[in-house]
ChimeraX commands (.cxc) that place a marker at each C-alpha (Angstrom):
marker #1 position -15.83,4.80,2.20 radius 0.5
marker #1 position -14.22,2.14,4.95 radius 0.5
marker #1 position -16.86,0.37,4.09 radius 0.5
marker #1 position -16.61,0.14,0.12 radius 0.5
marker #1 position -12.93,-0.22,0.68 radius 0.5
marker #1 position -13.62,-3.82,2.52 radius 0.5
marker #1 position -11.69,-1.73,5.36 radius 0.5
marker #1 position -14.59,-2.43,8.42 radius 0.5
marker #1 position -15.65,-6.02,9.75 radius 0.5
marker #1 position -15.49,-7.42,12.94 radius 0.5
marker #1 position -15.20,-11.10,13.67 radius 0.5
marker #1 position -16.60,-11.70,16.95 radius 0.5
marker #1 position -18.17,-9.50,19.15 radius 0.5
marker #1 position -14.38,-7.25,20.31 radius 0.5
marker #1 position -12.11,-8.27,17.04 radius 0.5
marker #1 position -11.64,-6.14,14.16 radius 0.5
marker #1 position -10.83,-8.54,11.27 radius 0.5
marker #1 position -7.58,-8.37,10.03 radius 0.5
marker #1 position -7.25,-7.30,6.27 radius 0.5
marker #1 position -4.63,-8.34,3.86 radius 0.5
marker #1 position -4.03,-6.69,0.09 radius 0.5
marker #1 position -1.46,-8.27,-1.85 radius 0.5
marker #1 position 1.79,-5.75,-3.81 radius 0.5
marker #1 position 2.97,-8.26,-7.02 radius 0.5
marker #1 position 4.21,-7.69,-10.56 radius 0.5
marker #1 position 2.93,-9.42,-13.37 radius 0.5
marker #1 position 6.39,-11.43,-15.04 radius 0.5
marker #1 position 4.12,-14.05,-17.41 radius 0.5
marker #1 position 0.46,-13.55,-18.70 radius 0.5
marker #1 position -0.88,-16.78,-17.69 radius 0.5
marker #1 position 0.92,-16.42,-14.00 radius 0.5
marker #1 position -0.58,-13.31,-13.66 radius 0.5
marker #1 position -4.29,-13.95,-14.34 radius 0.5
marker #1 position -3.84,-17.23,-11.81 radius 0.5
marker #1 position -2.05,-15.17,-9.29 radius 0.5
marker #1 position -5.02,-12.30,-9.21 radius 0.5
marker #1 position -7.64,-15.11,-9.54 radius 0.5
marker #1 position -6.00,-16.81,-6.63 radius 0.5
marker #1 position -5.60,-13.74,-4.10 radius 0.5
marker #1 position -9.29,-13.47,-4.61 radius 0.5
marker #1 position -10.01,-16.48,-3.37 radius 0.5
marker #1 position -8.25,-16.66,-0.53 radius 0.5
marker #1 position -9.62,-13.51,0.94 radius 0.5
marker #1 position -7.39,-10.69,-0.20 radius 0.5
marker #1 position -8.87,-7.34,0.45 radius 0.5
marker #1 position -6.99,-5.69,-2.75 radius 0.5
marker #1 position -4.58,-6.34,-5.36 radius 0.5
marker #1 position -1.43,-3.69,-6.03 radius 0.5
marker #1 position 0.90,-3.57,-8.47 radius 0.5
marker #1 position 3.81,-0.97,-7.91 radius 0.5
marker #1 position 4.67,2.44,-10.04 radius 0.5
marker #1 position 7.97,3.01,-10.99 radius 0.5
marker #1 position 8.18,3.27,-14.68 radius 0.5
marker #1 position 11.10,1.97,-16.53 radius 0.5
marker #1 position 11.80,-0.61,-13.50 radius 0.5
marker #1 position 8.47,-2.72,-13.46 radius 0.5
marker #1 position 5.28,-3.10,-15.35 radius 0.5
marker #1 position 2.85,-0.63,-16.12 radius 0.5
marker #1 position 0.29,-0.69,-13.31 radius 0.5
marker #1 position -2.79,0.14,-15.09 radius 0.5
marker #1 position -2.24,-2.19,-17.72 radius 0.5
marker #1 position -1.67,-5.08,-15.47 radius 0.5
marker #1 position -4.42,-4.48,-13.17 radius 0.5
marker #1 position -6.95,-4.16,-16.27 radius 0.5
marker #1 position -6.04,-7.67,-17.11 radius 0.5
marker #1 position -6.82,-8.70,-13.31 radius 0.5
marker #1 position -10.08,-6.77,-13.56 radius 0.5
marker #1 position -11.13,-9.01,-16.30 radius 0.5
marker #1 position -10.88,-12.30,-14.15 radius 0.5
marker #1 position -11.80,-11.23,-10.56 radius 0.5
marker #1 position -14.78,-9.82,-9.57 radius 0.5
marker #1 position -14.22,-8.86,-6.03 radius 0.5
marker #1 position -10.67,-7.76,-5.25 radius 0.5
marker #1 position -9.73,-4.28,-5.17 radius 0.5
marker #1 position -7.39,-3.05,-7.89 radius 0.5
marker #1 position -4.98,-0.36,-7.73 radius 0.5
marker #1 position -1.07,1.23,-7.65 radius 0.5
marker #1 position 0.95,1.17,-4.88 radius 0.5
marker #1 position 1.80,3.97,-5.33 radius 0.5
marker #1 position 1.90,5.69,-8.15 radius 0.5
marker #1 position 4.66,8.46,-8.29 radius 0.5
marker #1 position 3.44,11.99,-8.59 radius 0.5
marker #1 position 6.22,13.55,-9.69 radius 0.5
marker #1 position 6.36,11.54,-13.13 radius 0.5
marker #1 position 2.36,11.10,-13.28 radius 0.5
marker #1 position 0.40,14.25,-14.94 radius 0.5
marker #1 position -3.18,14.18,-13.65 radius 0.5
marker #1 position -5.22,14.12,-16.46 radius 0.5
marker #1 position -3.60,10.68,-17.45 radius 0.5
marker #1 position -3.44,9.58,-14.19 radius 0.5
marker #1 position -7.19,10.38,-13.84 radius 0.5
marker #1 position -7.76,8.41,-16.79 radius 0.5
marker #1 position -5.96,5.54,-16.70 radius 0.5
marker #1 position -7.88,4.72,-13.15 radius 0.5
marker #1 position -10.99,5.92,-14.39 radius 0.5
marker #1 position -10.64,3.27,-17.28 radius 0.5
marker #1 position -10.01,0.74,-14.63 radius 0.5
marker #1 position -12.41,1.44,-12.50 radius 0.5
marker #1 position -14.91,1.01,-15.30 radius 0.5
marker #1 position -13.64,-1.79,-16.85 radius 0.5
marker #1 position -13.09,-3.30,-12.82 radius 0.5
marker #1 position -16.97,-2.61,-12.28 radius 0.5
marker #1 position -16.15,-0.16,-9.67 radius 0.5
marker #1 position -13.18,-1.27,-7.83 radius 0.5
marker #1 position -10.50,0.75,-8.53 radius 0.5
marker #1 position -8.47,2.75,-6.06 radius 0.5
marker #1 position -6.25,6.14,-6.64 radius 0.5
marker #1 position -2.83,5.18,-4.86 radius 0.5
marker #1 position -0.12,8.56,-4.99 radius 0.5
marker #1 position 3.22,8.96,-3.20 radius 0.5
marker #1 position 5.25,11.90,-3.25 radius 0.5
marker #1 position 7.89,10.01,-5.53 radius 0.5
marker #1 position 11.12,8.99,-3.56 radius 0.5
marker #1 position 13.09,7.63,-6.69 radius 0.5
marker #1 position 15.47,10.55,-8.28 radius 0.5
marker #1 position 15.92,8.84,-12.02 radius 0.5
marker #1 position 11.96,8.75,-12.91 radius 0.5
marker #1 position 12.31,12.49,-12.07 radius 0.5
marker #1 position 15.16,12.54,-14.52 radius 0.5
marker #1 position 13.50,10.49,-17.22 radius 0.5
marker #1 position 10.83,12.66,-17.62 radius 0.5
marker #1 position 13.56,15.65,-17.69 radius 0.5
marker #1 position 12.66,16.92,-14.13 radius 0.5
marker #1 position 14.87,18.02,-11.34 radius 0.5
marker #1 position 13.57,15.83,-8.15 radius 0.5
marker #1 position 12.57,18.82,-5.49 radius 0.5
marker #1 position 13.55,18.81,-2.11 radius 0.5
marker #1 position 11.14,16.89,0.70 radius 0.5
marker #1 position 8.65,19.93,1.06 radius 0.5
marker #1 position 8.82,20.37,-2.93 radius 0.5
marker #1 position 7.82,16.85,-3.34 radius 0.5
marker #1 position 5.15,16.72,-0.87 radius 0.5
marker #1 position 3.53,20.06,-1.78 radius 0.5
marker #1 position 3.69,18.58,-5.92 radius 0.5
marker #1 position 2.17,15.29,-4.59 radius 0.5
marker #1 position -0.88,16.79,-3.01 radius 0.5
marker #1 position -1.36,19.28,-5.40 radius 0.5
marker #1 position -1.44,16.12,-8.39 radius 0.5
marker #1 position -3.69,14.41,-5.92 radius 0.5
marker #1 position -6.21,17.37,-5.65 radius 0.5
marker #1 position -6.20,18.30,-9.49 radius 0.5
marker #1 position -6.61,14.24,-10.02 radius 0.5
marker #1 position -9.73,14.21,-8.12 radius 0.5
marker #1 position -11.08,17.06,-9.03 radius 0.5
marker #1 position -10.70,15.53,-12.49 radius 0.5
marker #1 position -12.19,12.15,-11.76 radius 0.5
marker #1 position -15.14,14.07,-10.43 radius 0.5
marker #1 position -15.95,15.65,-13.61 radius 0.5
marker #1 position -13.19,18.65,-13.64 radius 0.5
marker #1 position -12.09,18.12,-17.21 radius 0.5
marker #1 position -12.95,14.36,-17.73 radius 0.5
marker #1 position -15.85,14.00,-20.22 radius 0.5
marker #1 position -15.02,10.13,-20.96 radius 0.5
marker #1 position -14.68,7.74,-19.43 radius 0.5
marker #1 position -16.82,8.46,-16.26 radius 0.5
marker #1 position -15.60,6.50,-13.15 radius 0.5
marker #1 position -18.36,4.22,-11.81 radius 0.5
marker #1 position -17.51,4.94,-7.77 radius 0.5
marker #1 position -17.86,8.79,-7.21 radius 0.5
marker #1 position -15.25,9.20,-5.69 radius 0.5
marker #1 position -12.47,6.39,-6.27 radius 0.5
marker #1 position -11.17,5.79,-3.07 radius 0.5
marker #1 position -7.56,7.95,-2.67 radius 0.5
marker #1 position -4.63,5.86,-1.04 radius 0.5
marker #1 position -2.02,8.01,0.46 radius 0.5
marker #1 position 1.16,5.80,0.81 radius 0.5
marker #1 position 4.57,7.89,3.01 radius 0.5
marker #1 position 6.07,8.51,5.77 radius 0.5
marker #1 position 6.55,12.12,5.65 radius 0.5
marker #1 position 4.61,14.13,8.48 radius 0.5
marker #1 position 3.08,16.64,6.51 radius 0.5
marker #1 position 1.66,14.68,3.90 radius 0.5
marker #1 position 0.66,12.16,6.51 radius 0.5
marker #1 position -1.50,15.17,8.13 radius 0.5
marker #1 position -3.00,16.58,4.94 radius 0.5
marker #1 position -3.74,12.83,4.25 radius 0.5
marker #1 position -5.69,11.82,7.51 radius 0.5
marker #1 position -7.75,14.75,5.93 radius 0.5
marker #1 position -8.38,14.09,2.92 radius 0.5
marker #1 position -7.58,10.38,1.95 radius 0.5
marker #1 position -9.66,7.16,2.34 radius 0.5
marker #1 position -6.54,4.95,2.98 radius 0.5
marker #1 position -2.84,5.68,4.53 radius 0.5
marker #1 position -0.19,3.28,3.91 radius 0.5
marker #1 position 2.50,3.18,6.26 radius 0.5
marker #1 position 5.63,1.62,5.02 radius 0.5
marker #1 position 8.38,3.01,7.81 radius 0.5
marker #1 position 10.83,4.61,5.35 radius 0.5
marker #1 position 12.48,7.86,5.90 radius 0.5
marker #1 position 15.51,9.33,3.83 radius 0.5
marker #1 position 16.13,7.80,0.83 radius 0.5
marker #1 position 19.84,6.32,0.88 radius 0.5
marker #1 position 22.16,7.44,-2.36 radius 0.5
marker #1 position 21.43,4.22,-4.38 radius 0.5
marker #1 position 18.17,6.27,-5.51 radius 0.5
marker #1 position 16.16,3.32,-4.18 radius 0.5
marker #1 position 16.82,2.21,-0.63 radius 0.5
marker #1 position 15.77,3.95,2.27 radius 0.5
marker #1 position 16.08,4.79,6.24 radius 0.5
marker #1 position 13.42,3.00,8.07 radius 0.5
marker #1 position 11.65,4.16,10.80 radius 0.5
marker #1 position 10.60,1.20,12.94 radius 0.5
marker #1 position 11.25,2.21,16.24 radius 0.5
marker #1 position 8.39,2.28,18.59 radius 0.5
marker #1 position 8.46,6.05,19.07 radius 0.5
marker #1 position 8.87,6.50,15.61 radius 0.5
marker #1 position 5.46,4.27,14.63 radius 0.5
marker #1 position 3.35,6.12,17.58 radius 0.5
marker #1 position 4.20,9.15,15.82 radius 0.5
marker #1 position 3.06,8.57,12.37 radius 0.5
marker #1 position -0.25,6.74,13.51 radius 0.5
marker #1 position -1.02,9.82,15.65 radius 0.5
marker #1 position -0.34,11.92,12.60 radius 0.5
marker #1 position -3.02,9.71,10.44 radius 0.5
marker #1 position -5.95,10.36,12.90 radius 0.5
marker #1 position -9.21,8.31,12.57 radius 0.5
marker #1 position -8.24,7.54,8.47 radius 0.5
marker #1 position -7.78,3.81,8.28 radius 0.5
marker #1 position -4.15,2.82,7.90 radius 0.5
marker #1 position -2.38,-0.09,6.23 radius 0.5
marker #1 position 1.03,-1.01,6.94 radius 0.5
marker #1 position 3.46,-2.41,4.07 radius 0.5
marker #1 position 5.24,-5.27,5.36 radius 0.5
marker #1 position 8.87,-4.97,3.92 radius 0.5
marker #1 position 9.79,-8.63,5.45 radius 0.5
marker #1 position 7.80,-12.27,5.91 radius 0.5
marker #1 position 9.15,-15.51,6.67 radius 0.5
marker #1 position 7.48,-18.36,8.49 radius 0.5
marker #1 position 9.73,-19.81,10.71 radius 0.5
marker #1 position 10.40,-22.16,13.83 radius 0.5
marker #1 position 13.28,-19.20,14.91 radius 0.5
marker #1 position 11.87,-16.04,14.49 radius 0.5
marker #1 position 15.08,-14.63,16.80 radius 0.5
marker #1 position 17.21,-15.46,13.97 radius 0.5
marker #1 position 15.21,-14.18,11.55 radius 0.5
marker #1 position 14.92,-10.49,13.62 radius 0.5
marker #1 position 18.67,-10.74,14.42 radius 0.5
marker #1 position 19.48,-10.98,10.80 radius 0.5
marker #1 position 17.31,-8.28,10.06 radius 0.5
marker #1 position 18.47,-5.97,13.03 radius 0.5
marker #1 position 21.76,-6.46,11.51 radius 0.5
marker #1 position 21.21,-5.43,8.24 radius 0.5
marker #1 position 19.23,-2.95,8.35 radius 0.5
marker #1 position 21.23,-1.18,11.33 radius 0.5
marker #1 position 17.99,-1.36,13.65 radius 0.5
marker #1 position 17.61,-2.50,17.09 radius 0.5
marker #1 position 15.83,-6.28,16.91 radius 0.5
marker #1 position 13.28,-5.50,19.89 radius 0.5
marker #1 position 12.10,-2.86,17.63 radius 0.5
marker #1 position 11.62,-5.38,14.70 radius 0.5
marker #1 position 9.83,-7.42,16.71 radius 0.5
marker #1 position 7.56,-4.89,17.58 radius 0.5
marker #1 position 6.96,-3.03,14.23 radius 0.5
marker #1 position 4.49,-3.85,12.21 radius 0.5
marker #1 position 6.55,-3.62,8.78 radius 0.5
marker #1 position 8.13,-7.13,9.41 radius 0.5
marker #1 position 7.01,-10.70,10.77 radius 0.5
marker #1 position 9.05,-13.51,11.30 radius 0.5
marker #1 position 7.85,-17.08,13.41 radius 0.5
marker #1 position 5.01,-19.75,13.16 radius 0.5
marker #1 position 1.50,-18.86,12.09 radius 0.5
marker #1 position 0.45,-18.87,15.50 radius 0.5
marker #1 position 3.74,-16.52,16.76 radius 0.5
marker #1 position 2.63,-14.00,13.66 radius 0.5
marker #1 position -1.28,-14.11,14.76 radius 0.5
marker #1 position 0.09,-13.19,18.16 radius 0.5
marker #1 position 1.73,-10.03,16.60 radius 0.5
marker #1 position -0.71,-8.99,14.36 radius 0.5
marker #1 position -3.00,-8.95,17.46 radius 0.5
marker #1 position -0.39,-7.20,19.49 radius 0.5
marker #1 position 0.16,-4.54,16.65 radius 0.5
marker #1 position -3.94,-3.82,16.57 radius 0.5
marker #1 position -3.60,-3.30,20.53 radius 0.5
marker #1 position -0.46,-1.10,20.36 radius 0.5
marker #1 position -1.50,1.11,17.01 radius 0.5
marker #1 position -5.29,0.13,15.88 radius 0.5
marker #1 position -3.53,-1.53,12.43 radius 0.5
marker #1 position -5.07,-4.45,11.38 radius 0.5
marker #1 position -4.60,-3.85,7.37 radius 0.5
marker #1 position -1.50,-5.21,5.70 radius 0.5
marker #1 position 0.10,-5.12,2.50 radius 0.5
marker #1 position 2.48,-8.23,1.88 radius 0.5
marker #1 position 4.20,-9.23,-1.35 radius 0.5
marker #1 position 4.26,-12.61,-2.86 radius 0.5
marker #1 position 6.43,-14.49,-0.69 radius 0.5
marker #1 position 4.08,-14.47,2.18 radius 0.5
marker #1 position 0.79,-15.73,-0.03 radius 0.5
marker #1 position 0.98,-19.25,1.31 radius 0.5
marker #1 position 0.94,-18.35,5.00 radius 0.5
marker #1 position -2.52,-15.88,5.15 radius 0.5
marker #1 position -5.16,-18.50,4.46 radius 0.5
marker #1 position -4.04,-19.90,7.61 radius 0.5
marker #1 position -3.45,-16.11,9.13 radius 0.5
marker #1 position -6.65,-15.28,7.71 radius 0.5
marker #1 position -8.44,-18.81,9.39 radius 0.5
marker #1 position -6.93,-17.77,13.06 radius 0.5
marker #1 position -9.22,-14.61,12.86 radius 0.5
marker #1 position -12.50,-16.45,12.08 radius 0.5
marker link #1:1,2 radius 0.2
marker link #1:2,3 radius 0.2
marker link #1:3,4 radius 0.2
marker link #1:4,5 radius 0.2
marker link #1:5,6 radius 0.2
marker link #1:6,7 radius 0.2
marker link #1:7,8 radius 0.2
marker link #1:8,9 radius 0.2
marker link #1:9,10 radius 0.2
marker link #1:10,11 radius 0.2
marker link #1:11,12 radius 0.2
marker link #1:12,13 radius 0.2
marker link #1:13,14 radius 0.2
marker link #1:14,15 radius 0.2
marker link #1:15,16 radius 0.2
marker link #1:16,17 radius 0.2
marker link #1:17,18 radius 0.2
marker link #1:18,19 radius 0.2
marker link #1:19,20 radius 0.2
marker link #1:20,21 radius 0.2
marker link #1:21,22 radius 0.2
marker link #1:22,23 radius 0.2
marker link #1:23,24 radius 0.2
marker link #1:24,25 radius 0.2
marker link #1:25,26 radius 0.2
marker link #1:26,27 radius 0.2
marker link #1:27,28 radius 0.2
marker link #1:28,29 radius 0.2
marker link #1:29,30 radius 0.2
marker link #1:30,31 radius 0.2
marker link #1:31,32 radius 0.2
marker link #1:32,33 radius 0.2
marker link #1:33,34 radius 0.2
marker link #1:34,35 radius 0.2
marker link #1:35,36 radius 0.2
marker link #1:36,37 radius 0.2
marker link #1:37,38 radius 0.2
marker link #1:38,39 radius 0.2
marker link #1:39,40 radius 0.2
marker link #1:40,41 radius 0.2
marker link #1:41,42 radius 0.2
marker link #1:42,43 radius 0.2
marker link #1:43,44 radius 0.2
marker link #1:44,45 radius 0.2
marker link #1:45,46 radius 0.2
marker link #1:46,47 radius 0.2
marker link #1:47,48 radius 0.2
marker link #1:48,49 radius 0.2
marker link #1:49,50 radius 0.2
marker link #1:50,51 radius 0.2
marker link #1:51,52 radius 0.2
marker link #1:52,53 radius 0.2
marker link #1:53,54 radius 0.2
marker link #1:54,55 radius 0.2
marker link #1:55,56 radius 0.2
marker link #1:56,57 radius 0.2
marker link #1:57,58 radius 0.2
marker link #1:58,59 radius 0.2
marker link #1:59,60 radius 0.2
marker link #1:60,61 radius 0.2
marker link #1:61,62 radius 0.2
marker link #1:62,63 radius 0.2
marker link #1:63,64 radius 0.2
marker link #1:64,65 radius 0.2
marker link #1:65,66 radius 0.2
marker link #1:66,67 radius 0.2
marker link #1:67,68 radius 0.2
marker link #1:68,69 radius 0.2
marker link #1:69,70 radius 0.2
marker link #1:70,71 radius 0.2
marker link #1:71,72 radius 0.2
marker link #1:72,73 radius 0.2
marker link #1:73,74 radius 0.2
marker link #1:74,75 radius 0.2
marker link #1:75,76 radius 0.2
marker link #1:76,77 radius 0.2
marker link #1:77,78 radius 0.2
marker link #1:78,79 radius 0.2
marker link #1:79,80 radius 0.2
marker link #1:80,81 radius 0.2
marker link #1:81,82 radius 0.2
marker link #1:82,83 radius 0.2
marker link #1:83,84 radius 0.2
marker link #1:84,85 radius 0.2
marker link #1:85,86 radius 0.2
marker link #1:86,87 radius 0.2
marker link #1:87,88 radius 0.2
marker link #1:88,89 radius 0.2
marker link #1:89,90 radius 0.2
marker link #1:90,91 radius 0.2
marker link #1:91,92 radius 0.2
marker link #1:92,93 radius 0.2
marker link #1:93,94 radius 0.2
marker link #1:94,95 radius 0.2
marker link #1:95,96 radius 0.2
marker link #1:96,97 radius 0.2
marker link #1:97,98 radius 0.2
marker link #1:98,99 radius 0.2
marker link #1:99,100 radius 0.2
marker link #1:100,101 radius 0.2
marker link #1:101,102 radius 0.2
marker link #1:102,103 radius 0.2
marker link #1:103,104 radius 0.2
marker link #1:104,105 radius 0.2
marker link #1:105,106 radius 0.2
marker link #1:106,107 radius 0.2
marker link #1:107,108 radius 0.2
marker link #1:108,109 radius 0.2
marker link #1:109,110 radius 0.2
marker link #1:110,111 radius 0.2
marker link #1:111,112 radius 0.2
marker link #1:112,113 radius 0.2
marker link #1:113,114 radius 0.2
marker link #1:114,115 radius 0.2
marker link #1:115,116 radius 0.2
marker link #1:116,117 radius 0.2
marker link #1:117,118 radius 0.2
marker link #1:118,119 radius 0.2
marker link #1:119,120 radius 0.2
marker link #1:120,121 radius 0.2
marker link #1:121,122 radius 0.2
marker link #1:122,123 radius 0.2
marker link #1:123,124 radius 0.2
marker link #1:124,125 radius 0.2
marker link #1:125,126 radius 0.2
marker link #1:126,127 radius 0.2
marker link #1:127,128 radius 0.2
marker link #1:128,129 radius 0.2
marker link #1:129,130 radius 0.2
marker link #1:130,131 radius 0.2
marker link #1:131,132 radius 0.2
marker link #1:132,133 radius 0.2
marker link #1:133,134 radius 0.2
marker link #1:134,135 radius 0.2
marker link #1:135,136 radius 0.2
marker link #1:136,137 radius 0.2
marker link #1:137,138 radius 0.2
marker link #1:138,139 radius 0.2
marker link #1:139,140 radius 0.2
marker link #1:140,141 radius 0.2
marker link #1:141,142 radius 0.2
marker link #1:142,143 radius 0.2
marker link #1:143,144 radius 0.2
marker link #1:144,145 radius 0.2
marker link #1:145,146 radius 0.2
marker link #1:146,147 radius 0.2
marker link #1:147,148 radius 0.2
marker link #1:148,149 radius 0.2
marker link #1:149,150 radius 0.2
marker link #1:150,151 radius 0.2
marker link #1:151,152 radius 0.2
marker link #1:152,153 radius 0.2
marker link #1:153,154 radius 0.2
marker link #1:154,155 radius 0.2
marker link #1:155,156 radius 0.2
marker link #1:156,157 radius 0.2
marker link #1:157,158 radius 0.2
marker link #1:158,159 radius 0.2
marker link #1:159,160 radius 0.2
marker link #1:160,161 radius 0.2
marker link #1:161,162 radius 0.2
marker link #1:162,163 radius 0.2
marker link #1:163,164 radius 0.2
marker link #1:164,165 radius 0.2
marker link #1:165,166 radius 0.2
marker link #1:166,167 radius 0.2
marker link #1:167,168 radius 0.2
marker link #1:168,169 radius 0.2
marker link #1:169,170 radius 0.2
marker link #1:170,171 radius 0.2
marker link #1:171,172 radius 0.2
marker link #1:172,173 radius 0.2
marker link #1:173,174 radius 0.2
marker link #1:174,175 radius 0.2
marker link #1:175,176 radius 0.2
marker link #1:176,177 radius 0.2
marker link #1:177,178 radius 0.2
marker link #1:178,179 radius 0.2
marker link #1:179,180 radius 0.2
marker link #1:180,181 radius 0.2
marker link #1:181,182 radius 0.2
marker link #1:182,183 radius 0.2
marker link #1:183,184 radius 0.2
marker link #1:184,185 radius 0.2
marker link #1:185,186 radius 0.2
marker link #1:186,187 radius 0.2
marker link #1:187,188 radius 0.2
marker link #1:188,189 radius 0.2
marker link #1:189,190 radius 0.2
marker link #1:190,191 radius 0.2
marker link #1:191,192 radius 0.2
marker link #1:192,193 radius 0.2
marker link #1:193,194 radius 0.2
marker link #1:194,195 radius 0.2
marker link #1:195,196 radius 0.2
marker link #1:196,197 radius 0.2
marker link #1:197,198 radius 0.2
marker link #1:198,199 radius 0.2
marker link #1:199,200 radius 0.2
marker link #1:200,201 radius 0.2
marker link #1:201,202 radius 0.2
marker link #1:202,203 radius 0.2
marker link #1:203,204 radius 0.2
marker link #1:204,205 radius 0.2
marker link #1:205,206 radius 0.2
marker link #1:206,207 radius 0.2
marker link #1:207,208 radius 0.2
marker link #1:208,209 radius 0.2
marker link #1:209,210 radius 0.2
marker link #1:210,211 radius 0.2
marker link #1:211,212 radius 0.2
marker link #1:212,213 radius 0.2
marker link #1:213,214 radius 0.2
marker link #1:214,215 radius 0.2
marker link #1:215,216 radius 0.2
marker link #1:216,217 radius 0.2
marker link #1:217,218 radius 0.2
marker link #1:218,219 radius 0.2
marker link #1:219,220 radius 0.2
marker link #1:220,221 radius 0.2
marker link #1:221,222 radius 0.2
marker link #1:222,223 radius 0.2
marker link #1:223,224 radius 0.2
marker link #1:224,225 radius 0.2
marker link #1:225,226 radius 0.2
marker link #1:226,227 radius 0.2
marker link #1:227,228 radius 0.2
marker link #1:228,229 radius 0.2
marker link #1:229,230 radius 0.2
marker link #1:230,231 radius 0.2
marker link #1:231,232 radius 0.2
marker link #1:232,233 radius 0.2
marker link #1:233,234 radius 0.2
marker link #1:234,235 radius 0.2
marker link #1:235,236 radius 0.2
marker link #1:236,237 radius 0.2
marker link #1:237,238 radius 0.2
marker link #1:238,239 radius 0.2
marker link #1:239,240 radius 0.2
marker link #1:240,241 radius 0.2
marker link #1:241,242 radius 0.2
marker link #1:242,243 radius 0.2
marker link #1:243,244 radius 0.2
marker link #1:244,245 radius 0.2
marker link #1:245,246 radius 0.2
marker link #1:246,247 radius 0.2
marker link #1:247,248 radius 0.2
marker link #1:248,249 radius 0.2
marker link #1:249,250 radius 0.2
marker link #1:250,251 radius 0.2
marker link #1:251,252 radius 0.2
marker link #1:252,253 radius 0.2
marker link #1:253,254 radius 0.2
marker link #1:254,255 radius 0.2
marker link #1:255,256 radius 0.2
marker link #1:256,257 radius 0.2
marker link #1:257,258 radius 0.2
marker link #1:258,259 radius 0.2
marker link #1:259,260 radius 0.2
marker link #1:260,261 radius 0.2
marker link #1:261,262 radius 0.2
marker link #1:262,263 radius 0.2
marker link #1:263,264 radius 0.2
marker link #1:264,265 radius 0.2
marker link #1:265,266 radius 0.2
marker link #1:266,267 radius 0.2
marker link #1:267,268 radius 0.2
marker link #1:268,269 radius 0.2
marker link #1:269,270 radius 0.2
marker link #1:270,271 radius 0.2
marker link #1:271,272 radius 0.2
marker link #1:272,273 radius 0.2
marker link #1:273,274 radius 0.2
marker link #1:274,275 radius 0.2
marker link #1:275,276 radius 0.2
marker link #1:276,277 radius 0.2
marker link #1:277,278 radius 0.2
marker link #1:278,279 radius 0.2
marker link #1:279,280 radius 0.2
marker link #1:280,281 radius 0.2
marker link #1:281,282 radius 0.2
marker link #1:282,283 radius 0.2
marker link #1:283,284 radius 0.2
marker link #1:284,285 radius 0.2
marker link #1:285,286 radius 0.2
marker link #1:286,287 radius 0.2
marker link #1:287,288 radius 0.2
marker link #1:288,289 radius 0.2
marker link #1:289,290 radius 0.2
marker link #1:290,291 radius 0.2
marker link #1:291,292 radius 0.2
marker link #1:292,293 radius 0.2
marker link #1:293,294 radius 0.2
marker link #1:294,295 radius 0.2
marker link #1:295,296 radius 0.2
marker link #1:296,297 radius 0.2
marker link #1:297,298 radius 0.2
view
């Protein structure tokens, strides 16, 4: 399934190729279709739009319209919350995709961090273990659905879709390494009271841990913060600051790059060496810098 996913590669002979997806939110129609046309082209591995309903745009929908002008590009949400996602719709709406994608569709579930989209759907958000042991049981019953468990029409055309597993927490990073085709890794821990924000986890320690915990599945870290710049120490100071972290450990992590193309290659190669991750999910101010990125590899 690393394979299908556009997860393997090497360039050169001792090189894994690094692999970027793209996380963006459709805001005009004609934006949109140039935005997903454009990611293909310059090399993007996959195309996510995020899930949290009543705060962005529908995933599914957005990603249908993508389908229908790339022909390459994976296509899928990251991550959809499965606390506020009932399987047989969730099952559907990405088996509609991947049909309507030609096969390209991926199943992305999180455990659901936010506590008003458990509220608009008139459910109490659980504590950590009731949230993990909901999310994997959603992702089970959704496969099991998207295999033929209850789904008559439509029929997926990739048996299975490819599961994406996207968390921090340790348990549902362990039944994931089992059972999913991709982990993302985005660093965050507790979520703060705003409902939104989180705790990051970005010490060095902290990241050995969770990698360990994802065994031999491939892993994709979700870079929070991007700036090209001639003074990355500013950059990783400010950061630091804000988000009450030590900088050496931003400068490490693999959830944030700051510097010139060539100081960023020089991470991204030190982050494969440290942890194995060469697979990164950026947002859309960081677009401009990977063809560049992406030509350093080759």
């Amino acid at each position: 399934m690393a394979e299908e996913l556009g997860l393997a590669g090497r360039i050169g002979e001792d090189r894994a190729m690094v692999t970027f997806s793209l996380q963006a939110q459709p805001t005009d129609a004609a934006e949109w279709i140039d935005l997903a046309r454009r990611a293909e082209e310059i090399g993007f591995a996959a195309l996510y739009v995020a899930d949290h309903p009543g705060s962005c745009a529908a995933p599914f929908v957005a990603l249908a319209a993508a389908a229908a002008v790339t022909s390459r590009i994976r296509l899928g949400s990251y991550v959809s919350n499965a606390g506020v996602r009932e399987p047989i719709l969730l099952a559907t709406d990405v088996a509609t995709l991947d049909v309507v994608s030609g096969g390209r569709a991926v199943l992305g579930l999180g455990a659901g961090h936010t506590p008003a989209e458990w509220a608009a759907v008139g459910r109490v958000r659980p504590d950590v273990r009731g949230r993990v042991d909901h999310c994997i049981e959603v992702a089970e019953r959704t496969r099991a659905i998207l295999a033929g468990d209850g789904l008559t029409k439509p029929r997926p055309v990739q048996e299975p879709v490819p599961l994406l597993i996207g968390g921090a927490n340790s348990r549902l990073l362990r039944w994931a390494a089992d059972h999913a085709d991709l982990i993302g890794l985005s660093g965050l821990g507790r979520t703060l009271a705003d409902g939104h924000s989180h705790e990051t986890r970005w010490a060095g320690d902290q990241i050995d841990t969770q990698v360990a915990l994802c065994g031999d599945t491939p892993t994709e870290a979700l870079v929070q913060r991007f700036e090209i710049t001639d003074d990355a120490g500013r950059a990783y100071a400010e950061w630091a600051t804000e988000m009450e972290e030590k900088e050496a450990d931003l400068v490490a992590a693999p959830f944030v790059f700051a510097g010139t193309h060539d100081e960023i290659v020089a991470k991204l190669r030190e982050v494969e060496r440290r942890w194995g991750i060469t697979r990164f999910a950026v947002r859309l101010p960081a677009i401009e810098a990977i063809p560049a990125i992406l030509a350093a590899y080759k």
